[in-house]
N, C-alpha and C positions, 0 to 999 in steps of 0.2 A: 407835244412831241419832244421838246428841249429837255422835261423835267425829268427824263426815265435817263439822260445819256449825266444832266447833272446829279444822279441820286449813284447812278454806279461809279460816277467818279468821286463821289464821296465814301462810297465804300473801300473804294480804291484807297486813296488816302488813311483813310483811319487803317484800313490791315495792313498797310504800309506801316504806319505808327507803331503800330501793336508788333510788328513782325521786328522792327528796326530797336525798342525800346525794351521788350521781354527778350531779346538774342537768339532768336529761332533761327539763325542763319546756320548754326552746327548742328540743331535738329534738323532743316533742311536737308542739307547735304550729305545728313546720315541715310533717310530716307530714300533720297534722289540716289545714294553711290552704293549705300549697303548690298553686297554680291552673298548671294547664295548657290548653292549647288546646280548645276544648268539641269541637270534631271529633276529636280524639281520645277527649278522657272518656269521649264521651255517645255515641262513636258506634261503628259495627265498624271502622272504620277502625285506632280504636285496636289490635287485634290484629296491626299491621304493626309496632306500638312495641314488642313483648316481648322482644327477641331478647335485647339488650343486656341486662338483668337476669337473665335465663336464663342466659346465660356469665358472669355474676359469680357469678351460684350455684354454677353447675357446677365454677368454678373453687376454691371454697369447697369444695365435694364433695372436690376431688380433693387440697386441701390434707389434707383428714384421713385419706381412706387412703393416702395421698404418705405421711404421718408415721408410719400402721399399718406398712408396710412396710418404711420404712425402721430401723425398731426390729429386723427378723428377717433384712435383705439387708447382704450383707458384698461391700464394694465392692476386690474382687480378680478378679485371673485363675482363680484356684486356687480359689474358694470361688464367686463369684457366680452361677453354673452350677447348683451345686450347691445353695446357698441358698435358689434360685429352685424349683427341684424339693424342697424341703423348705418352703417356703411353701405350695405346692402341694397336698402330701401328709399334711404333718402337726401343722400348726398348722391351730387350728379354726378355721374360715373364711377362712382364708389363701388358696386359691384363687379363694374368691368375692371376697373383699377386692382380689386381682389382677385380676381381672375387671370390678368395679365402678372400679377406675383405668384400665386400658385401653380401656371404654368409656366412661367419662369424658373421656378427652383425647379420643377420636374426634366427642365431642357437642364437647366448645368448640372444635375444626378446623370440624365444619360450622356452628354457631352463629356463630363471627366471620366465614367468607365469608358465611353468608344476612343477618347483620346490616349488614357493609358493602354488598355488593348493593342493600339497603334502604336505606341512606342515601346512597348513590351514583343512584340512579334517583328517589328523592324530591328526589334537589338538596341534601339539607340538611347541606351539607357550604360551601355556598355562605356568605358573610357573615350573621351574623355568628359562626358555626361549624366558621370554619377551624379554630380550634386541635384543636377536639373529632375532626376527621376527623385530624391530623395524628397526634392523641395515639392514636387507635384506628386507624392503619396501624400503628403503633410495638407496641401491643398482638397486631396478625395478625402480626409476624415473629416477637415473641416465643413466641405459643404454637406459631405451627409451629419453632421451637430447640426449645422443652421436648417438643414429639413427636420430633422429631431425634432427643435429647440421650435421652430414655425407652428408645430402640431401642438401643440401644448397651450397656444397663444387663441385658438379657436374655442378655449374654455369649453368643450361638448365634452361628451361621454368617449369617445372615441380617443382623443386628444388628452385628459386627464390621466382614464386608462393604461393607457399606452404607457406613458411616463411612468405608472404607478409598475406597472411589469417589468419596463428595464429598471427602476431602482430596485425591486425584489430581486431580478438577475444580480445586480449589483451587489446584491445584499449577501452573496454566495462568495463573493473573493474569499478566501483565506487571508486569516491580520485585520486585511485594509476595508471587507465590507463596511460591516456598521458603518466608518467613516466616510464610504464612498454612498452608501444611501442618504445620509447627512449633506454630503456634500449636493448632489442632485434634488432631495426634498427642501433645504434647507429650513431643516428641520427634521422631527419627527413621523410627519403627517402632512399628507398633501391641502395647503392651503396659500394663503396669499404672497406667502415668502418667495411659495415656490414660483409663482406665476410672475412677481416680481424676475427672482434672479434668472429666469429663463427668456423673460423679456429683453434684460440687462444684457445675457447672453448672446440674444439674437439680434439684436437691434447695435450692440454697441462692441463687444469683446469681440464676436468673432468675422463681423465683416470689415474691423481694423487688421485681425490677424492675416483675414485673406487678401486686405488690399498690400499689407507689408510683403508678404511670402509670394504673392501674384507679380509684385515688384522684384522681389530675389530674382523668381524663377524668369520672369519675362530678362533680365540682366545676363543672369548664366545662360538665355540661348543665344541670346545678341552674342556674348564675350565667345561664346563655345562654337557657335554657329550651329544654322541647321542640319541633321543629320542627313548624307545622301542616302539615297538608296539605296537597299542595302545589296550585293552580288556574291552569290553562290562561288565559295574558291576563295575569296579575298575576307580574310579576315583581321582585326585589327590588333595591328601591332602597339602596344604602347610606345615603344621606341620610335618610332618613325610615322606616326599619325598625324599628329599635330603638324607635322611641315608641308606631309601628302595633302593635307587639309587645306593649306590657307595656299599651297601652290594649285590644289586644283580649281581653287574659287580664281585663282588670278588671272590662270591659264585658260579655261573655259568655263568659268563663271556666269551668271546671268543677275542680273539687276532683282531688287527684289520689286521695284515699284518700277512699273506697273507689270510685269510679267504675272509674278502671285499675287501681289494687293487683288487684282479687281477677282482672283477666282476666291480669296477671301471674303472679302465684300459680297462676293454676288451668295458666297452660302452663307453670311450673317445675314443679310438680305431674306434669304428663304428661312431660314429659323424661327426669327421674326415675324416673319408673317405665318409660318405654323403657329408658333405662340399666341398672336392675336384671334387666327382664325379659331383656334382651340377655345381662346376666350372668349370670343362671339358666341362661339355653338355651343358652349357647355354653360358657360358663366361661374362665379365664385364656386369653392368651395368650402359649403357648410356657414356657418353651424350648426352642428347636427344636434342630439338631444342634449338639452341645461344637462349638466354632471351631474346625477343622484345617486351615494352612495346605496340606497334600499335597490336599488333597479337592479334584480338578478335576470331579466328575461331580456336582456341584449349583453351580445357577447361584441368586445370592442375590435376595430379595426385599424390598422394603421394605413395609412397613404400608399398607395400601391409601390413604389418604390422600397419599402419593407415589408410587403407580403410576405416576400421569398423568407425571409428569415422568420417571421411569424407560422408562416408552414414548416419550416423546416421545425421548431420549436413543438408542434403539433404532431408530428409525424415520427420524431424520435424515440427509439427505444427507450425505456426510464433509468435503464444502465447508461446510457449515454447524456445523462441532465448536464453532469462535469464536465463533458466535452463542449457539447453544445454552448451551452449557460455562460461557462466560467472561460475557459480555454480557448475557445477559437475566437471570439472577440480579443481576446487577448495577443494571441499567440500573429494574429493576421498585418498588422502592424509593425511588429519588428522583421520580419519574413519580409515584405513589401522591401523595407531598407534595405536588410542586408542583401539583397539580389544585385547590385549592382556590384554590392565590395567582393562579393563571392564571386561572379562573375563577367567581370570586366574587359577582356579582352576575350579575342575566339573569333567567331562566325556569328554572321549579325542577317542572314540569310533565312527565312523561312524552312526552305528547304531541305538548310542543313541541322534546321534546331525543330526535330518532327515533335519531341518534346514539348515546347513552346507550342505549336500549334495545338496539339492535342489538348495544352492545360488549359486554352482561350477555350475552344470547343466543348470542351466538358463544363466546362464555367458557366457558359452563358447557356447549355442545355440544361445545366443544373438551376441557371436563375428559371430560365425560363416555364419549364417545367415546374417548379416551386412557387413561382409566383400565379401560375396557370390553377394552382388547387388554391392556392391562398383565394386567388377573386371567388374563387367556387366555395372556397371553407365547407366544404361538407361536413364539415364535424361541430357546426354551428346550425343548432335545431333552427329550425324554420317557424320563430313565431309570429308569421303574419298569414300561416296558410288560413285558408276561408274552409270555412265547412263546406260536406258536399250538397250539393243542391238539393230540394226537397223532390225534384222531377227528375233526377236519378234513383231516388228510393222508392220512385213509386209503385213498383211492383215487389219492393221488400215487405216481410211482413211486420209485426208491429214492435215485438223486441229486436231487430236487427235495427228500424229505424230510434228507438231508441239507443244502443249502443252504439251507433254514426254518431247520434248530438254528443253522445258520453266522451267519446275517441277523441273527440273533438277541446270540449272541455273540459277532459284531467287531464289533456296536454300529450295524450301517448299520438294523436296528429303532425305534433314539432317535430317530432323525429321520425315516423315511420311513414313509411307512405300505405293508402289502401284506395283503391276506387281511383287511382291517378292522383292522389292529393299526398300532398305533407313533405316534411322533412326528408332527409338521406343518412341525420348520423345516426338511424340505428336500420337492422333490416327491413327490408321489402315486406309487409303483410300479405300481399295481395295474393302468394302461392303457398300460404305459410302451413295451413289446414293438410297442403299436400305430400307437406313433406316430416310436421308432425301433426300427433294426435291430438284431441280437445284437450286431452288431462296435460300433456305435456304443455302446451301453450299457457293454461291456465295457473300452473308452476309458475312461469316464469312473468308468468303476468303478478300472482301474490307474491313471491317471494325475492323478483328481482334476479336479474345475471347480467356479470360485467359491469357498466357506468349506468346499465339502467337501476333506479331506484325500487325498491319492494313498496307494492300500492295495497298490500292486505290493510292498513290502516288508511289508505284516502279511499277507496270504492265502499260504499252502502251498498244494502241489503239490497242484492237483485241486480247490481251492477256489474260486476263481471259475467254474469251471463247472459246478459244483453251487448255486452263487447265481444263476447265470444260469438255471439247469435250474428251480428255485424261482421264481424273476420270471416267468419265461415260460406256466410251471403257473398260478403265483396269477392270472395277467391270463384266464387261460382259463376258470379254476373260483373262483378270488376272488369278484368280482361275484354270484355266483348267492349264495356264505356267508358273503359280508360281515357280521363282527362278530356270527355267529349262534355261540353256542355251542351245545353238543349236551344 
């Protein structure tokens, strides 16, 4: 019983040391005296302030299994494929370890939009907190690079892709493409330079940039303080802010430790254990298929996190490439800054800035919606549907069950659906007989319309009319065994 009372007075002493030796006595009493806004402290409101501390966590998190990983990942063409599935499989915890990173970077993507959102709709970005918004847009570009720059390091098809698409974006500036695809392939052609510099980049360049700027911006809110609340009618004066500010903190001020610390904590606490649980039930992500430049029959994906803009890129008119492509990557960055020099003082009130509300709302309907077709990509042929059952055709007769195998294998199944099966990015078979004629359908079967391709040269002698014989059946007997198996 002696040894447990002399082991905590041991501990006692050495943090004693450490506390007396490193001069933690001004951090202390920064911690213990530092006042904040009492509507925040004292009230729920406070719970709208977490965000920001939550993604410095998380980025902490992800600092140390970044560095777990990087000790077993070999940054090659020829090995990082491979290293990744040896991660995976046979180093202990290696897989969870990939898992708790990848759902790491997905918390601080949503963590820095719900944090800016919040200081974007409170105002508190207004005087005298420019810099803190300016410093924490600089923060959103960097973490969406280090998810970029993460995708590329899974060396799969999905992950190469991807990179290979925004350098061809890239490759569209006016002047500065060519240089800026150079700058990103490092080189010519995707190969090991790039997988290098993109390592380089993610492992070393950009999580110093974010620890440096994470530092700025956590200094500008300590120096600036937290914003209050914001109230409808009171808006900020530049003239007379600053003094309103540090008298209201004196006057009726609230401590920051322990009032907000623990509702901080207790949601890093929850985050954390989303992340893990995330990682338990799902496990790593990928890698998905080795990179094959020949492989035309998988169309790539990026991380759900940039669905939204992979849709949005899909979905646009072709008059609108410049916009999309070149221009609003560009243009979305400087707009970010100048918001605070343009609009610095006013009404920092929800309710008096309906604008403000309405551009959050439309934003996140527009992610959301965008990123909702992105998981669906219907305009990504479906090459894994199965043909249909031989005990759905059994009452076809012998050229309809021939033109099912055919549908199946020239591939007009990836795209169309007939009998409940296939694709979505071209139309519906199943009612097609009803609305045109044989001759009509078989046009457009030889000769092609729109993205579908003209098959008068892939179909033999007797094939198309056993695909015909097929569409014609399914539209009669389909509907009744629509996607019924037996």
């Amino acid at each position: 019983m002696t040894r447990l009372p002399r082991a905590l007075g041991l501990l006692t002493r050495t943090g004693g040391w450490i506390y007396d030796r490193a001069g933690l006595a001004p951090l202390h009493r920064f911690l213990v005296e530092h006042r904040i806004p009492r509507e925040v402290g004292r009230s729920r409101k406070g719970w709208f302030y977490v965000f920001g501390q939550a993604l410095a966590f998380v980025f902490v998190a992800q600092l140390v299994t970044g560095s777990a990983l990087a000790m077993k990942y070999i940054p090659s063409p020829g090995h990082a494929w491979e290293s990744l599935q040896f991660i995976n499989t046979e180093v202990l915890w290696g897989g969870f370890v990939r898992a708790l990173h990848y759902f790491g970077a997905s918390a601080m993507v949503v963590l820095v939009f719900v944090h800016m959102a919040r200081v974007f709709l409170t105002g508190s970005y207004k005087f005298p907190r420019e810099l803190n918004w300016i410093t924490g847009v600089a923060l959103l570009f960097l973490t969406l690079a280090m998810a970029f720059t993460g995708q590329l390091l899974r060396w799969d098809h999905d992950g190469v892709a991807t990179v290979e698409v925004a350098a061809t974006m890239l490759g569209r500036f006016p002047l500065v493409g060519p240089h800026l695809m150079d700058l990103v392939l490092a080189g010519d052609t995707m190969g090991g330079a790039t997988l290098s510099r993109f390592f380089a980049l993610h492992v070393i360049v950009f999580p110093l940039l974010i620890m440096g700027l994470m530092g700025v911006h956590i200094y500008l809110v300590v120096r600036n303080g937290i914003s209050e609340p914001p109230r409808a009618g009171v808006p900020v004066d530049r003239a007379t802010y600053r003094s309103w500010y540090q008298r209201h903190k004196a006057e009726s001020g609230s401590l920051f430790w322990p009032y907000q610390a623990w509702r901080e904590f207790a949601f890093i606490g929850l985050v954390y254990a989303v992340i893990f649980g995330l990682a338990f039930a799902y496990g790593p992500k990928g890698p998905g298929l080795v990179p094959d430049p020949a492989m035309v029959e998988v169309v790539p994906r990026p991380d759900w996190y940039f669905l939204w803009y992979y849709a949005l890129i899909w979905y646009k008119p072709p008059a609108l490439d410049a916009l999309v492509l070149v221009w609003l990557p560009v243009l979305v960055f400087p707009l970010l800054v100048l918001l605070p020099l343009l609009f610095s003082g006013g009404e920092r009130a929800p309710s008096r800035r309906p604008w403000a509300v309405f551009a959050v709302g439309t934003a996140f309907l527009l992610w959301a919606t965008l990123t909702a077709f992105g998981l669906r990509a219907h305009w990504i042929p479906d090459f894994e549907t199965e043909p249909v059952p031989e005990a759905l055709l059994s009452d076809a007769p012998e050229d309809a069950r021939l033109g099912a195998a055919l549908f199946h294998e020239r591939g007009c199944q990836y795209c169309h659906v007939a009998m409940g099966r296939g694709g979505i990015y071209g139309p519906d078979l199943t009612d097609s007989p009803l609305r045109l004629s044989r001759e009509e359908i078989a046009v457009r079967i030889v000769m092609g319309i729109g993205n579908m391709p003209a098959y008068q040269e892939i179909l033999g002698p007797g094939e198309l009319e056993a695909i015909l014989a097929y569409i014609h059946w399914a539209a009669e007997h389909g509907v009744r065994q629509q996607g019924s198996d037996p």
